[in-house]
Structure formats: structure tokens, C-alpha cells
TORMARBA-938906 format. One record per residue (C-alpha): x, y, z; residue in three letters. Coordinates in nm, 2 decimals. Layout:
<atoms>
<atom px="X" py="Y" pz="Z" code="ALA"/>
...
</atoms>
This chain:
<atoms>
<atom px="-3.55" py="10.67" pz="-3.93" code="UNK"/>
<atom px="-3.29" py="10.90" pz="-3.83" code="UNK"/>
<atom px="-3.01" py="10.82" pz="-4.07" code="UNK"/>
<atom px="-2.70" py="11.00" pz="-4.15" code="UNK"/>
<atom px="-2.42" py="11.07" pz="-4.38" code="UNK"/>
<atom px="-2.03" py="11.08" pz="-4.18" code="UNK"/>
<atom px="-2.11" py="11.29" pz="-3.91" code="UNK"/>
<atom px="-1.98" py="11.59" pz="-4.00" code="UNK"/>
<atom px="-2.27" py="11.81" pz="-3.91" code="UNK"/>
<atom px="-2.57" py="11.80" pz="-3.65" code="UNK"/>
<atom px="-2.88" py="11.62" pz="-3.75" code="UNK"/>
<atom px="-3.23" py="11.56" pz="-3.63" code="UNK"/>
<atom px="-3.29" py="11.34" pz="-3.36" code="UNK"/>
<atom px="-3.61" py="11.15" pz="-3.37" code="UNK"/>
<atom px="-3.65" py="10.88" pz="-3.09" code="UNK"/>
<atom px="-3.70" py="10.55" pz="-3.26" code="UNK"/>
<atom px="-3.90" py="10.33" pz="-2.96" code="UNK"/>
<atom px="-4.27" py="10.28" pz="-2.99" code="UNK"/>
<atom px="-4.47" py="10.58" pz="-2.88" code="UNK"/>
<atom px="-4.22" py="10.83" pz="-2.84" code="UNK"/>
<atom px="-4.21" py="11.19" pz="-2.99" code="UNK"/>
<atom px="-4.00" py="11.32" pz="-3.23" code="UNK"/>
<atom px="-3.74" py="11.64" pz="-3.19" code="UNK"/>
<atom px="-3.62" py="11.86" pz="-3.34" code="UNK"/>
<atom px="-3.24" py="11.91" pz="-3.31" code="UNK"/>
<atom px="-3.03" py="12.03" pz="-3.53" code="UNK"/>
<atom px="-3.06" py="11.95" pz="-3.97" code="UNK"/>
<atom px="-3.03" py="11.65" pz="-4.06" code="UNK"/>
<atom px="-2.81" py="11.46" pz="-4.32" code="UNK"/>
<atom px="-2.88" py="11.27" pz="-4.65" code="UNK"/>
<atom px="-2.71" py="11.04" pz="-4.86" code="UNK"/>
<atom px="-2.52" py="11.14" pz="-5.17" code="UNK"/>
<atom px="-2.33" py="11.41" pz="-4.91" code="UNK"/>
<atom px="-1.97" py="11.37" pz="-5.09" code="UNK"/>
<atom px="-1.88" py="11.71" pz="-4.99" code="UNK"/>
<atom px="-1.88" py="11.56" pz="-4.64" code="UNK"/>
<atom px="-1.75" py="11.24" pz="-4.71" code="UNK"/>
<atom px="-1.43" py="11.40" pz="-4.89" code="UNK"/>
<atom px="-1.36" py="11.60" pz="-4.55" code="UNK"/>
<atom px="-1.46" py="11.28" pz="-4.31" code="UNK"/>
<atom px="-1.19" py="11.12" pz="-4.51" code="UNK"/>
<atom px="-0.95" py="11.34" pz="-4.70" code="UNK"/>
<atom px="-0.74" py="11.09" pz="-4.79" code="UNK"/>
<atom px="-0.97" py="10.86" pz="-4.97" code="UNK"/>
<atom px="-0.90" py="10.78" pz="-5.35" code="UNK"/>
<atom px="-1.05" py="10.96" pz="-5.65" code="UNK"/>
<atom px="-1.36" py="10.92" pz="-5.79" code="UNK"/>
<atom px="-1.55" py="10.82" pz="-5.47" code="UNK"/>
<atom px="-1.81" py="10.55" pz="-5.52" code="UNK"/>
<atom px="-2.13" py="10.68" pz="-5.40" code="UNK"/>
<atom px="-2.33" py="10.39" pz="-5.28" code="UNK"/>
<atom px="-2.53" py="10.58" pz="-5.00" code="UNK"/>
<atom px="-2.83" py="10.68" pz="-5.21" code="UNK"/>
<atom px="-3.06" py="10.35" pz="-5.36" code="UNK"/>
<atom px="-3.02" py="10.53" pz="-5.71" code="UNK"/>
<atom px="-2.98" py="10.33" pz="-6.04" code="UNK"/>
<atom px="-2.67" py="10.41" pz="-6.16" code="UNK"/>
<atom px="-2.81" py="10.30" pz="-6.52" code="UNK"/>
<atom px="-3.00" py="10.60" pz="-6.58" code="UNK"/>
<atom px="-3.25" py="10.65" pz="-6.86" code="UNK"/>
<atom px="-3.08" py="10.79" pz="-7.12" code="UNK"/>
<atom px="-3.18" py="11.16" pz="-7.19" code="UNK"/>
<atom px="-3.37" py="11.21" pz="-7.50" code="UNK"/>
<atom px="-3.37" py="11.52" pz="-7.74" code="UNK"/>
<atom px="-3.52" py="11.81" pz="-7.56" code="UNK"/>
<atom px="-3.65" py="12.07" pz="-7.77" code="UNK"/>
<atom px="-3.46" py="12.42" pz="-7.79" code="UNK"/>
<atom px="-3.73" py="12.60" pz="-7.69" code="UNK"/>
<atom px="-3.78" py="12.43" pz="-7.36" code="UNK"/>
<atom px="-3.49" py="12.62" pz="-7.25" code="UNK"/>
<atom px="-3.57" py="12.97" pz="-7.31" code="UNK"/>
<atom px="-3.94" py="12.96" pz="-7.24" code="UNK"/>
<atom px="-4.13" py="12.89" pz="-6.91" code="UNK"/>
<atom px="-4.34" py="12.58" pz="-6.93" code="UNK"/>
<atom px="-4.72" py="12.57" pz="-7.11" code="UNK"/>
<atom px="-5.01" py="12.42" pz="-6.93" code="UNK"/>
<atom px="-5.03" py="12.17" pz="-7.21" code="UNK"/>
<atom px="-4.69" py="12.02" pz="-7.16" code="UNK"/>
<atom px="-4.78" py="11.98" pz="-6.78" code="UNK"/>
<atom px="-5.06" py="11.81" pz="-6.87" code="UNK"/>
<atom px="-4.91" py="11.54" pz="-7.09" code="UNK"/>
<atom px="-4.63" py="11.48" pz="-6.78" code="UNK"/>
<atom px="-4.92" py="11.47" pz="-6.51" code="UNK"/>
<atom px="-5.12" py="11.22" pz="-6.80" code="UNK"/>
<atom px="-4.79" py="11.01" pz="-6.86" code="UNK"/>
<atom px="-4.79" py="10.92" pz="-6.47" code="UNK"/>
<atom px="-5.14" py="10.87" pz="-6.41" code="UNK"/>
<atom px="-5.07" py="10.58" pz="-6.70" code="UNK"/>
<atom px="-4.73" py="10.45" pz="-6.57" code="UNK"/>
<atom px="-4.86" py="10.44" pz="-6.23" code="UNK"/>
<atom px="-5.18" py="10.30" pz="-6.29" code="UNK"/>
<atom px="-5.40" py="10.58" pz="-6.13" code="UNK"/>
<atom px="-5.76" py="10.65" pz="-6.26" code="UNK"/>
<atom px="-5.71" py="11.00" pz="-6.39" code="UNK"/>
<atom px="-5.51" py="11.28" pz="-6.46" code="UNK"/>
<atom px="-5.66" py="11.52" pz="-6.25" code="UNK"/>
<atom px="-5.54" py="11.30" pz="-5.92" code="UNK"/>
<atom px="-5.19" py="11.39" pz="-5.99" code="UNK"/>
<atom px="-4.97" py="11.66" pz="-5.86" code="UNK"/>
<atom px="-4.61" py="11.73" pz="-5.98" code="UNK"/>
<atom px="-4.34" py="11.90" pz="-5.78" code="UNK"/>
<atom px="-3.97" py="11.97" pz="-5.81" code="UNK"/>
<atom px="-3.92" py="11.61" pz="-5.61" code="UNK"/>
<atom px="-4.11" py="11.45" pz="-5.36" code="UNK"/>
<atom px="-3.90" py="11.58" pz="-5.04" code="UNK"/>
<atom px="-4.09" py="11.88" pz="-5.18" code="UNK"/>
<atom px="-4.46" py="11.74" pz="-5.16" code="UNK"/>
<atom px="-4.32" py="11.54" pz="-4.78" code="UNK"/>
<atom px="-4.30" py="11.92" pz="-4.73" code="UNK"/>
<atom px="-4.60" py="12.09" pz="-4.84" code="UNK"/>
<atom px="-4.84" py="11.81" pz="-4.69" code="UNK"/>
<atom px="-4.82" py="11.87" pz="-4.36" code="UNK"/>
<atom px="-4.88" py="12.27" pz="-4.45" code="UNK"/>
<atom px="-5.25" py="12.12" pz="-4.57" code="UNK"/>
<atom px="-5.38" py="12.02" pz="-4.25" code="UNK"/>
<atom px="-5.43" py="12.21" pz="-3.91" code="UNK"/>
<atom px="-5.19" py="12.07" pz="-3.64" code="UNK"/>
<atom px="-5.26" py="11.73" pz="-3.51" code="UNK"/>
<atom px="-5.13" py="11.37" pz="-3.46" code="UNK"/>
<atom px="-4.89" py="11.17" pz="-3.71" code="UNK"/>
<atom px="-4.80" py="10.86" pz="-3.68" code="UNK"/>
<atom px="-4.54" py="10.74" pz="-3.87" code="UNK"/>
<atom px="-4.48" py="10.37" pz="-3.93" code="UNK"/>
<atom px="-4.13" py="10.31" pz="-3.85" code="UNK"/>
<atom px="-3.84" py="10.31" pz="-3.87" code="UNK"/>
<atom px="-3.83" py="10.45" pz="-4.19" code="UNK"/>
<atom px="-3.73" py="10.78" pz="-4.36" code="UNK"/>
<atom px="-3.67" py="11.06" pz="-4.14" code="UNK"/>
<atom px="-3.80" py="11.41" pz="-4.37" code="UNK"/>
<atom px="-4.15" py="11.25" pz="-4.29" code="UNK"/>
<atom px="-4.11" py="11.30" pz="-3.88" code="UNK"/>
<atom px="-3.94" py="11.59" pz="-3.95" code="UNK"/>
<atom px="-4.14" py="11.80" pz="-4.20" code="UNK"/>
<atom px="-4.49" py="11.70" pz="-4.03" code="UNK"/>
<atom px="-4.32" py="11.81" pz="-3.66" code="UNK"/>
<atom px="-4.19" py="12.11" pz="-3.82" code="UNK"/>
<atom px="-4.52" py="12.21" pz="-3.90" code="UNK"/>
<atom px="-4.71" py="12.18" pz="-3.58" code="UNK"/>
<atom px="-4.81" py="11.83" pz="-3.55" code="UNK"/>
<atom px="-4.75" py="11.62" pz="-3.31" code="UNK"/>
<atom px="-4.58" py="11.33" pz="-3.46" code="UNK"/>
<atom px="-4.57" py="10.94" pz="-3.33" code="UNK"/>
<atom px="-4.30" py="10.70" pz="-3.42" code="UNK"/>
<atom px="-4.48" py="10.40" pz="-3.43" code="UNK"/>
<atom px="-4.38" py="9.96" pz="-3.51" code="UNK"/>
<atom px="-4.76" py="9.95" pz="-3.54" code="UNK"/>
<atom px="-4.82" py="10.25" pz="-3.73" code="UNK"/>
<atom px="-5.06" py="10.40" pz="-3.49" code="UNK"/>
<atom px="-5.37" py="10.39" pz="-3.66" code="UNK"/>
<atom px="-5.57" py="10.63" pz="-3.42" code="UNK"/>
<atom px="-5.38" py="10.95" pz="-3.55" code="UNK"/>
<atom px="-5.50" py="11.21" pz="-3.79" code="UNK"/>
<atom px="-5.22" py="11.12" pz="-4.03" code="UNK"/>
<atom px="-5.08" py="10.76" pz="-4.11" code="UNK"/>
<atom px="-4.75" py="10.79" pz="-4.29" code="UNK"/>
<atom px="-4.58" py="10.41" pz="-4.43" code="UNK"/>
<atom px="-4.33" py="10.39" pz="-4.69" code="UNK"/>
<atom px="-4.34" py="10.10" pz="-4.88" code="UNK"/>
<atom px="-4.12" py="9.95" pz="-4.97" code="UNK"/>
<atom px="-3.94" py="10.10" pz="-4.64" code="UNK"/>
<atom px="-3.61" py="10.24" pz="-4.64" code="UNK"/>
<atom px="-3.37" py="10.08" pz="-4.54" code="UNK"/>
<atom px="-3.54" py="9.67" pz="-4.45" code="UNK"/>
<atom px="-3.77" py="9.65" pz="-4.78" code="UNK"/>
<atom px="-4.09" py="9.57" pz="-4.59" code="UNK"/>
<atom px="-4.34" py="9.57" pz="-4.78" code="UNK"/>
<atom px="-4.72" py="9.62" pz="-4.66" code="UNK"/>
<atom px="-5.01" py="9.44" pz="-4.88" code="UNK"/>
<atom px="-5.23" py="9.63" pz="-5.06" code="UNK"/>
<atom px="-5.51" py="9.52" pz="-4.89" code="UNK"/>
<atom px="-5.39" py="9.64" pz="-4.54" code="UNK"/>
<atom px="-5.34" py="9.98" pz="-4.70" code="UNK"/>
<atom px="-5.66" py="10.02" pz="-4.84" code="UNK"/>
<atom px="-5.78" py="9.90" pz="-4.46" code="UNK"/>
<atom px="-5.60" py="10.17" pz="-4.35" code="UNK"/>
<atom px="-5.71" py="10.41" pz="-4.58" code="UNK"/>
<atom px="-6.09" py="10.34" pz="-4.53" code="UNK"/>
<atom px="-6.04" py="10.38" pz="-4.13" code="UNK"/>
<atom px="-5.83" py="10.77" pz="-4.20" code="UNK"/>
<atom px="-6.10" py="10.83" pz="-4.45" code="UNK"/>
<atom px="-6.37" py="10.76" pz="-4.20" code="UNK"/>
<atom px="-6.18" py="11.00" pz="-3.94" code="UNK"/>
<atom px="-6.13" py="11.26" pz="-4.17" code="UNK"/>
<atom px="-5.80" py="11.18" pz="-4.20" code="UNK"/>
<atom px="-5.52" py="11.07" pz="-4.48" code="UNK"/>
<atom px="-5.29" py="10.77" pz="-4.52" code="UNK"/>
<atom px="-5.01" py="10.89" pz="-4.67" code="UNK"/>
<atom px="-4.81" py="10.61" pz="-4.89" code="UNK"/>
<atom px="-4.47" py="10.65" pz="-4.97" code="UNK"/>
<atom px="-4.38" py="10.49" pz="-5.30" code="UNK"/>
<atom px="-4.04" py="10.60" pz="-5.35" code="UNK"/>
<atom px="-3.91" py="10.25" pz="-5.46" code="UNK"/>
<atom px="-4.19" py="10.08" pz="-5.59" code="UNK"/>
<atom px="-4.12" py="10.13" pz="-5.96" code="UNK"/>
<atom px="-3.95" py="9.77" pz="-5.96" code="UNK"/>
<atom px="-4.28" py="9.62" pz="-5.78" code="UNK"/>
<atom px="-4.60" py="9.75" pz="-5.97" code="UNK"/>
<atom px="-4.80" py="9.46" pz="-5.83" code="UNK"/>
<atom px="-4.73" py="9.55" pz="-5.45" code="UNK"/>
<atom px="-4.87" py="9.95" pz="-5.53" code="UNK"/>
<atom px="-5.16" py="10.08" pz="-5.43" code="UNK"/>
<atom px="-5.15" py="10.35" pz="-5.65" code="UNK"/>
<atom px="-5.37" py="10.19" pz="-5.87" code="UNK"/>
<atom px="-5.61" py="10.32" pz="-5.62" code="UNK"/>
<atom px="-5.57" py="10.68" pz="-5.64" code="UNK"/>
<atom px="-5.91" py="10.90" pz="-5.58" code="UNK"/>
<atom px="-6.00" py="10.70" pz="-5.29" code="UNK"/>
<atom px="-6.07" py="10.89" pz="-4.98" code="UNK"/>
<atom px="-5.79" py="10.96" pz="-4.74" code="UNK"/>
<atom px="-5.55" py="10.81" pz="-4.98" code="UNK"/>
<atom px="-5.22" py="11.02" pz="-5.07" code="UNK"/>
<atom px="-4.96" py="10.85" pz="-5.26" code="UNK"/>
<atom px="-4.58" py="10.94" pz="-5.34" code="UNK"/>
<atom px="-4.36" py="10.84" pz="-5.65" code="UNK"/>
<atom px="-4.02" py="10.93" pz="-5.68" code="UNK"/>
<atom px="-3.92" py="10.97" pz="-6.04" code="UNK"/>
<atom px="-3.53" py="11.00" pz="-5.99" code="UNK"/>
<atom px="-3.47" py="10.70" pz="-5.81" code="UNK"/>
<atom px="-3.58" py="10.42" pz="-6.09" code="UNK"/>
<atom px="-3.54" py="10.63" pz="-6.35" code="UNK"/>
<atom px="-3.17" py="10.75" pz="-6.22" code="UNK"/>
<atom px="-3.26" py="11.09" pz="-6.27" code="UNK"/>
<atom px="-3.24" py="11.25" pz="-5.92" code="UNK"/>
<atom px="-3.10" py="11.56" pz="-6.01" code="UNK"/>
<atom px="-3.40" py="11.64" pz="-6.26" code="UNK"/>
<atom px="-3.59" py="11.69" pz="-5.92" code="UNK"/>
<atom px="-3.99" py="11.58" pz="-6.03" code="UNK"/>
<atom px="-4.20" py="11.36" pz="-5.74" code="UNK"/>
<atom px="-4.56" py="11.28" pz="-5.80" code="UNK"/>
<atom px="-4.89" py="11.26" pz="-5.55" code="UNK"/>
<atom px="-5.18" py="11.09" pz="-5.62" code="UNK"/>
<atom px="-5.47" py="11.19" pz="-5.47" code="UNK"/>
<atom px="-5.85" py="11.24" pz="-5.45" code="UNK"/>
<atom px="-5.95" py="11.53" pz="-5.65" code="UNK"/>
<atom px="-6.02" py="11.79" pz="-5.45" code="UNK"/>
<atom px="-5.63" py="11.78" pz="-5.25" code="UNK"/>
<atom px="-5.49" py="11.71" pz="-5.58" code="UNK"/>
<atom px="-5.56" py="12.03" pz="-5.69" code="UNK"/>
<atom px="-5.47" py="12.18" pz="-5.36" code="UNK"/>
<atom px="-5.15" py="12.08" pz="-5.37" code="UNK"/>
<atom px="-5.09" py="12.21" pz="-5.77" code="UNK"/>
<atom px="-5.26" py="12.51" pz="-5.60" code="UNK"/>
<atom px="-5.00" py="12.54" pz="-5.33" code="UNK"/>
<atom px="-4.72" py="12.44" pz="-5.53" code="UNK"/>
<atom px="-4.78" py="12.70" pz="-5.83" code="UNK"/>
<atom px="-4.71" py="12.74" pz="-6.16" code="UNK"/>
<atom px="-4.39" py="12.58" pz="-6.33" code="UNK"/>
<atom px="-4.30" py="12.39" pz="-6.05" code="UNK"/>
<atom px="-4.13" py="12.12" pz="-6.29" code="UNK"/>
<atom px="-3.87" py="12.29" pz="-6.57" code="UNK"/>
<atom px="-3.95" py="12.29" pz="-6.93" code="UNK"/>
<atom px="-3.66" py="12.04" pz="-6.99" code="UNK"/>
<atom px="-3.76" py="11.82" pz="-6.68" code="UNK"/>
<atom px="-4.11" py="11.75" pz="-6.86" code="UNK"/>
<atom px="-4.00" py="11.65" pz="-7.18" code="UNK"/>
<atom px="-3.76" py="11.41" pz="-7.02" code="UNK"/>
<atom px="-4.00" py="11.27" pz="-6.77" code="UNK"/>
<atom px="-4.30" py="11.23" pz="-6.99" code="UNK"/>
<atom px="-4.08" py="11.06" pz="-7.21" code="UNK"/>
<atom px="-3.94" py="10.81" pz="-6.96" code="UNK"/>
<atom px="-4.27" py="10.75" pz="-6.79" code="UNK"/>
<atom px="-4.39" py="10.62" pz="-7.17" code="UNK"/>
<atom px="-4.10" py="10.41" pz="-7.29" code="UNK"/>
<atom px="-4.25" py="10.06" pz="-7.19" code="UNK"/>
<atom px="-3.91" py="9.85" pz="-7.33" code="UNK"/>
<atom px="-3.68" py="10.05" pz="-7.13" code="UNK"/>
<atom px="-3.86" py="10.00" pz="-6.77" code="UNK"/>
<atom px="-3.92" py="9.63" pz="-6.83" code="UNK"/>
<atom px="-3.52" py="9.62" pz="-6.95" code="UNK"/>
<atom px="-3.42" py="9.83" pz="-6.66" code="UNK"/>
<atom px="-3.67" py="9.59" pz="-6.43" code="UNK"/>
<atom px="-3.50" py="9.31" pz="-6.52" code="UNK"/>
<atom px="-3.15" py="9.46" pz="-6.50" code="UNK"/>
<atom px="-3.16" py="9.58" pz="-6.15" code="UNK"/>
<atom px="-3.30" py="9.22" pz="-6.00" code="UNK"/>
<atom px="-2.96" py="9.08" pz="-6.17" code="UNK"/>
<atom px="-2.77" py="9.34" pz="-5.97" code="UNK"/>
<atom px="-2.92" py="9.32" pz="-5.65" code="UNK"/>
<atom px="-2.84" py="8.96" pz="-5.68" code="UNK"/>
<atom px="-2.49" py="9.01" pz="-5.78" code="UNK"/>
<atom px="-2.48" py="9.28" pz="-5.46" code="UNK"/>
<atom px="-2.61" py="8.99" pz="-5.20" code="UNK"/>
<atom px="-2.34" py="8.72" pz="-5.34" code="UNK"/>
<atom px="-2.08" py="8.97" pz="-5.32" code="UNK"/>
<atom px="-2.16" py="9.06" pz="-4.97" code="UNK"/>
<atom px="-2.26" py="8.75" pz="-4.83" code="UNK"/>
<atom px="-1.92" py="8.62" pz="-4.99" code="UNK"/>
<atom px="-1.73" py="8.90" pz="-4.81" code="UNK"/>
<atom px="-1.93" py="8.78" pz="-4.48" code="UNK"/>
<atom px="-2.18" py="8.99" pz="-4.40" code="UNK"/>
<atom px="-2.54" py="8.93" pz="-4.34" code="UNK"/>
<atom px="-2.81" py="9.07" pz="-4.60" code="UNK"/>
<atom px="-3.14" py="9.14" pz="-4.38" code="UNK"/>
<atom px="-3.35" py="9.33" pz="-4.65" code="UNK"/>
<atom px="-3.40" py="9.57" pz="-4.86" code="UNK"/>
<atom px="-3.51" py="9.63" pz="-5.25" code="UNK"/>
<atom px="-3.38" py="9.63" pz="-5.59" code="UNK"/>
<atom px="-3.18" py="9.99" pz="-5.53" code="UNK"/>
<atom px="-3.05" py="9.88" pz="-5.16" code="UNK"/>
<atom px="-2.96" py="9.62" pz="-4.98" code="UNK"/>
<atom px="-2.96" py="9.66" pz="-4.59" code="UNK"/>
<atom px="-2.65" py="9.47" pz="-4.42" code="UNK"/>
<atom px="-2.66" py="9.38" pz="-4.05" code="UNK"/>
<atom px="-2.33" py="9.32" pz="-3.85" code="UNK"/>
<atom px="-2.15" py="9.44" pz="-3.51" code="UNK"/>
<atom px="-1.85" py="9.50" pz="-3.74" code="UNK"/>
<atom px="-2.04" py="9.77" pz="-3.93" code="UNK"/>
<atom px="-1.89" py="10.11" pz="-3.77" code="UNK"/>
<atom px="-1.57" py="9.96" pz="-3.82" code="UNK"/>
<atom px="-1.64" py="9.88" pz="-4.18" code="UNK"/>
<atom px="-1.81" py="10.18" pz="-4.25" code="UNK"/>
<atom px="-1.47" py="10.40" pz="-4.22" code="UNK"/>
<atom px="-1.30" py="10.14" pz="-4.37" code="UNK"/>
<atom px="-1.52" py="10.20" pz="-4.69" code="UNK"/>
<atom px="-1.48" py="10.54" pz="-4.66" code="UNK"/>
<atom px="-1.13" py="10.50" pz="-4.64" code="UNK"/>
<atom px="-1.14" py="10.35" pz="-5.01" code="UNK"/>
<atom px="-1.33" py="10.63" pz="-5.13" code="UNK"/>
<atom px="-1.65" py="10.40" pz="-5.11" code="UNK"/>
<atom px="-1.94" py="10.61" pz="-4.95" code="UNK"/>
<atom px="-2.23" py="10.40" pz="-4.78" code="UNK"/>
<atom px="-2.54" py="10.47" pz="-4.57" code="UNK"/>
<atom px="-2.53" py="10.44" pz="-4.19" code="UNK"/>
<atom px="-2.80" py="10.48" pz="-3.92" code="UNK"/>
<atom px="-2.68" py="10.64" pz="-3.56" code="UNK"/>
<atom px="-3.00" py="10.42" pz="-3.40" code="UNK"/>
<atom px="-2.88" py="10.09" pz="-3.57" code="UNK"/>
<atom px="-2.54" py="10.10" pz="-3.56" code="UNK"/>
<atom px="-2.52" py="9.76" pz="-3.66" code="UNK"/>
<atom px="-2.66" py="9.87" pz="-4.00" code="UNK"/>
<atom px="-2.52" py="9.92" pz="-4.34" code="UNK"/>
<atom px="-2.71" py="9.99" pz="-4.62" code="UNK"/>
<atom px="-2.53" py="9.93" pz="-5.00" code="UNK"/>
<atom px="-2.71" py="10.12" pz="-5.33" code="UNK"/>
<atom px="-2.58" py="9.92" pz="-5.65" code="UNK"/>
<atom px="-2.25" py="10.01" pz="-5.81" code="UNK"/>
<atom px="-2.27" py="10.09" pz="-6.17" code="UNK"/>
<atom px="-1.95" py="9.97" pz="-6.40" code="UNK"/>
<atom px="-1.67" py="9.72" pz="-6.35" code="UNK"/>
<atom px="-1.46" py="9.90" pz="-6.17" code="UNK"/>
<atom px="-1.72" py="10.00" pz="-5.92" code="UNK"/>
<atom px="-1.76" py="9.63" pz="-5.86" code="UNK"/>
<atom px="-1.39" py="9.56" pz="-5.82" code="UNK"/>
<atom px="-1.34" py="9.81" pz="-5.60" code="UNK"/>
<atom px="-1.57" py="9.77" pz="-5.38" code="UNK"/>
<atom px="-1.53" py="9.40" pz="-5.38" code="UNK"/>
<atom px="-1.17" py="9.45" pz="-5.29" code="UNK"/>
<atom px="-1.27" py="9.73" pz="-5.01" code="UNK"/>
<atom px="-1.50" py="9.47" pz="-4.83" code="UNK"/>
<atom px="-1.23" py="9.20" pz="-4.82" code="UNK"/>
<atom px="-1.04" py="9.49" pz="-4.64" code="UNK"/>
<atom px="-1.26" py="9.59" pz="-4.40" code="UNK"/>
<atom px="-1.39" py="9.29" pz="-4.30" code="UNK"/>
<atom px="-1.01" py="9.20" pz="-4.19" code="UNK"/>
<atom px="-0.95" py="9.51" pz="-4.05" code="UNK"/>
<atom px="-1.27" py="9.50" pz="-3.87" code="UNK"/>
<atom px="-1.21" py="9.12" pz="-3.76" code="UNK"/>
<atom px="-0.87" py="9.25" pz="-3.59" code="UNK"/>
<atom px="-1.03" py="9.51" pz="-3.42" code="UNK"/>
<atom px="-1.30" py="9.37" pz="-3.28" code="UNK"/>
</atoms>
């Protein structure tokens, strides 16, 4: 999905209908940009709310993290226990199927640099780097409602960003037998299953064809510790720890994330915590109005024709959301964290919603 930030910069274009190519134009944006927000709107209030990212803004909370992981590069052994910890948490088979990177935009980029050119389809629309990194690298990439089962690569995050949709398990593995039977991979974006263990299919890891993707930051509300995990068969999971090299996670980074991955009571607390928010999020915007037409735990996707309109007016208030050039009837809302958050953003809605009312 070709979603941006305020446009303050030029982006990648990737043409959303059924069967047509994606191009390359430009970089594009991501949520989370303040920088850019604070010059789209110079005169918004202080602190900006950043709601354009689906991050918890309850974050686990850090635990103690040995001196020495500061001053010393990283042992094998502590990799190990962080590649162990996920293969646990997410259910996978073994060890030896995981990969660990500085973040899984970095694994969306090193993938495609695994396979000789050929044909991706991407099931969309969904997150752009996918299109973008797999076009970048020679293949010739497919933005597909049907997912385009006849190409080399299948690529389907689930649940999607921004509508939530949510394949079965049992269609993925489907789809993984038919790659594996080509020669080819399914690539399964995980990025905001945390909160949905039952609807994974990581569980599944090792099977042939299958690649899977979990974002640590997101759930865990740790996105500037940078660590995404693949799951994979054997053989490409140690590809990829071949092509990302050695220390590709920071000494401090393991320690946290092996500890997270392991503390059960927190990620059934947090579990629980986030489905009262995202409940609180749909009264508050339904009660302003607005129309919530999916998305998960972290998000929740808003449909209107008033949406441009109440986009600015957000940004006005210092309130940054997501907002998609090829929908621009869509708004998409991550959770705000404290009070205030809440209040303000309540009061920022009623707002824009009147503004947009008398414009319109």
C-alpha cells in the first residue's frame, strides 16, 4: 500500500489496481515522521501525539542490562538464547529456523537479494517496503486482491496493514504447499500478530516455502531497539544469518528481547490491555462520527470523505495520524497512551469533524 506521512517529500508510487506493476519513483514515507509533521504544521502545539505508527505506547519495561553488554560485541551464546526465546514465544519447532536482524524492514530487504529476479505478487493493498524492496531488486512485482498465486514469490501480511484482514491458517499453509511445489516461497508478514497467537502460522515454521516475519517493536513497544525475526526452513534460515552477519542485534538489544519474549504475565497483561484500548479508540471515534472499517489491536482504520479535511485538522492540534494518497478516504488511528493523549485527541476530533462538516 502506498501510504504516506504529510507530504513533505516524494514517495514511491505503486499502482494499487489488480494486475498492475509497481514503480519506482521517488522514497517513500513512513509513519512516526514528526520531523515532517512539525514543518507540515509549524504551528501545531507541543508535544505532538504520534498516533501514525500502530505501536503500544505501553512498552515493556526495560530490565537490568548487564554492564558488560555495552562495552563488548555480542557472544554466540547470547544470540542463541534470543533466537531460542522466539522460537518458544512464537511457537516455531526449533531454533535453528530463526533469523534475527536489526528489524524486519531489514529482513523485507535482504529477501528479495536471496532469489534470482522473478515474479512477486503481493496480496494487497498492504505495506508498501514489500513492493518496493522486491522491485528494487530485480523482480518483477504484482499487486494483487487475489494474491496471485502463480508467481515465484507470494507476499500477505496478516493481519494487513491498515483493514486487519486476517487470512486462515489453513489457506496459508495451501498457499505455502502450492510455492513449495514451484520452488517458490510464501512470505508471511506477522508484524501484528503478537495479540492473535491462534490466527499464526508460525507455528509452522520449517515447512517448505514458508517464510515468516515478527516484528518485536510493535507489541512489545520497543521500535527503536530495532530486532525483527524470520522463520524459516533450515537451509534459508541460515542463509539469511549468513547474509546478515555477525552482531546484527546489539548486546543490549538481546538482553532486553530475550527477556521480553519470556515474561509470560506481562504479554497476557499487555494482551488484555490493548483489546480494552482499541475498544475505548472505536467508541471514541464512532462517538465523534466516524466510521471504524478495520484494523487490529495497535490500529484502527477509519473510513470517511471528510478524512483529508480531518487529517490537517489533527495535525493542526499537534495530533499526527496515518494517511493513504490511494485511499483518501482513509485514516488510520494507533492508540494513544496517557490521559491527556485521550483528551486531546478526543477534543481534536470534535474539532475537525465540525470544521470538516463546514467545509464540505
Amino acid at each position: 500500500m502506498a501510504e504516506d506521512s504529510p507530504a513533505t517529500k516524494p514517495r514511491v508510487a505503486v499502482e494499487q489496481g489488480t494486475g498492475q506493476k509497481t514503480g519506482m519513483q521517488g522514497s517513500l514515507l513512513h509513519g512516526g515522521d514528526l520531523d515532517g509533521a512539525r514543518t507540515t504544521f509549524p504551528d501545531a502545539p507541543e508535544p505532538w501525539i504520534d498516533l501514525s505508527t500502530g505501536i503500544n505506547p505501553w512498552p515493556y519495561p526495560l530490565p537490568p542490562v548487564p554492564q558488560d553488554a555495552w562495552t563488548r560485541l555480542p557472544g554466540r551464546g547470547e544470540e542463541a538464547a534470543l533466537r531460542m526465546a522466539a522460537a518458544v514465544r512464537y511457537g516455531a519447532p526449533s531454533a535453528e529456523l530463526v533469523a534475527a536482524a536489526s528489524g524486519s524492514q531489514a529482513l523485507i530487504q535482504l529477501l528479495p537479494r536471496l532469489r534470482k529476479p522473478g515474479s512477486v505478487a503481493i496480496l494487497g493493498p498492504t505495506y508498501a517496503e514489500h513492493a518496493r524492496c522486491w522491485a528494487l531488486a530485480g523482480h518483477d512485482v504484482l499487486m494483487s486482491e487475489e494474491g496471485g498465486a502463480a508467481a515465484d514469490v507470494l507476499v500477505v501480511v496478516n493481519p494487513n496493514n491498515p483493514d486487519g484482514r486476517c487470512l486462515p491458517i489453513s489457506r496459508l499453509l495451501e498457499l505455502a504447499a502450492a510455492q513449495a511445489a514451484r520452488g517458490g516461497w510464501l512470505v508471511v508478514d506477522e508484524a501484528f500478530a503478537d495479540m492473535r497467537p491462534e490466527d499464526s502460522v508460525a507455528g509452522h515454521a520449517g515447512r517448505p516455502g514458508l517464510v515468516v516475519l515478527r516484528s518485536f517493536g510493535k507489541f512489545f513497544g520497543l521500535a527503536g531497539l530495532r530486532l525483527g525475526i524470520a522463520l524459516a526452513p533450515v537451509g534459508l534460515a541460515a542463509a539469511l544469518r549468513e547474509a546478515i552477519g555477525p552482531w546484527a542485534v546489539s548486546g543490549p538489544g538481546l538482553a532486553v528481547a530475550t527477556a521480553a519474549l519470556g515474561d509470560h504475565g506481562w504479554i497476557a497483561a499487555t494482551r488484555d490491555r490493548l483489546v480494552d484500548a482499541a475498544a475505548a479508540l472505536d467508541r471514541l471515534l464512532e462517538g465523534a462520527g466516524l466510521q471504524v472499517a478495520g484494523g487490529t489491536e495497535l490500529f484502527r482504520l477509519v473510513e470517511d470523505p471528510r478524512a483529508p479535511v480531518l487529517h490537517r485538522a489533527l495535525g493542526e492540534a499537534g495530533i499526527l495520524v496515518r494517511r493513504f494518497e490511494h485511499r483518501p478516504d482513509w485514516l488510520r488511528f494507533g492508540l494513544p497512551g496517557g490521559d491527556m493523549a485521550w483528551q486531546r485527541l478526543g477534543v481534536a476530533l470534535r474539532a475537525g469533524i465540525a470544521k470538516a462538516d463546514a467545509t464540505l
